[in-house]
N, C-alpha and C positions, 0 to 999 in steps of 0.2 A: 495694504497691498491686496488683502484678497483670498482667492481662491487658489493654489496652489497646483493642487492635480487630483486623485481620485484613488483610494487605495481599498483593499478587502482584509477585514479580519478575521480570524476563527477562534470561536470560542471554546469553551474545555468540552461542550457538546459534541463538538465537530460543524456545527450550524455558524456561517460565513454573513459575514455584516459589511455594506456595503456605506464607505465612509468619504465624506470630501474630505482634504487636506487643507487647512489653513493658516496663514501666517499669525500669527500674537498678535499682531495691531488690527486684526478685523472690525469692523465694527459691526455688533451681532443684531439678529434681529431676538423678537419674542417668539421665540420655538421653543417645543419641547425636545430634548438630543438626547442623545449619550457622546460624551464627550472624552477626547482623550489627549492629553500634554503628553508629547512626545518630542523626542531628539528623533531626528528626521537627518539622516545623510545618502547621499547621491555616488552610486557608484556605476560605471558604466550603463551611465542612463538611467538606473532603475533609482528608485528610493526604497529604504528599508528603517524601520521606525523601531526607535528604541521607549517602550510604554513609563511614561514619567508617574502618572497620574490616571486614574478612570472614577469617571463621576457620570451623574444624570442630573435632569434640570426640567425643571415645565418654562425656564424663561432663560435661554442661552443669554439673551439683552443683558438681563438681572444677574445672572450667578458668573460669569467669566468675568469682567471688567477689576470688580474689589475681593477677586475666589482669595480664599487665605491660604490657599496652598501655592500660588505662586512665589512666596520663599524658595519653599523646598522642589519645585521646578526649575525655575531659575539657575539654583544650588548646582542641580542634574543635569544642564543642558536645553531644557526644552524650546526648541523653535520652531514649532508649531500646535497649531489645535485639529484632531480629526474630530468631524460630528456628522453623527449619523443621525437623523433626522427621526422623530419619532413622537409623536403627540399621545400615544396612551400609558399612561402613569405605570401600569403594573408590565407591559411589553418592555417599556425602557428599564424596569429595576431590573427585569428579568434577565433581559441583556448585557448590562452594567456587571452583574453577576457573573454571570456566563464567562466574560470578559474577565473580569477579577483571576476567577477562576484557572483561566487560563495562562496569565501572566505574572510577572515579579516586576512589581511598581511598588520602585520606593517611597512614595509619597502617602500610597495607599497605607503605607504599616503605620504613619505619625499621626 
């Protein structure tokens, strides 16, 4: 399916990360992201995401398709993936972080 829609995250910083929305069946390219399984519900128009999972990656293509966390997304609800697009190794962990930091993702605790 694709691309979804376009959504903003804030991290425990306060510093806002600007992420596409995608369905599960994407097919990825080789990017570097940070990445997030999320339950994704639509309520008067708007969507609001519930954080299943947060990861990073130097190759979306590579790490989404066989992730071993999709068990316990699955588990959770998740139907979708946000990624936020990001090629430098130490930006992306730092973000990843940030993000962590910020939320309660059960996937992240196993």
């Amino acid at each position: 399916m694709g691309k979804i829609s376009d959504a903003e995250f804030e991290g425990s910083s306060g510093a806002k990360y600007k992420f596409g929305v995608y369905s599960t069946d994407t097919s990825w390219k080789d990017i570097g992201a940070v990445y997030i399984f999320s339950k994704r519900t639509v309520s008067d128009g708007k969507g609001s995401h519930d954080f299943i999972y947060i990861g990073e990656t130097e190759s979306l293509a590579d790490r989404i398709p066989s992730h071993e966390k999709w068990p316990c997304a699955d588990k959770n609800g998740a139907n979708c993936i946000c990624v936020h697009v990001e090629e430098n190794d130490s930006s992306r962990l730092s973000i990843e972080t940030d993000l962590i930091r910020a939320s309660d993702t059960p996937c992240n605790d196993q």
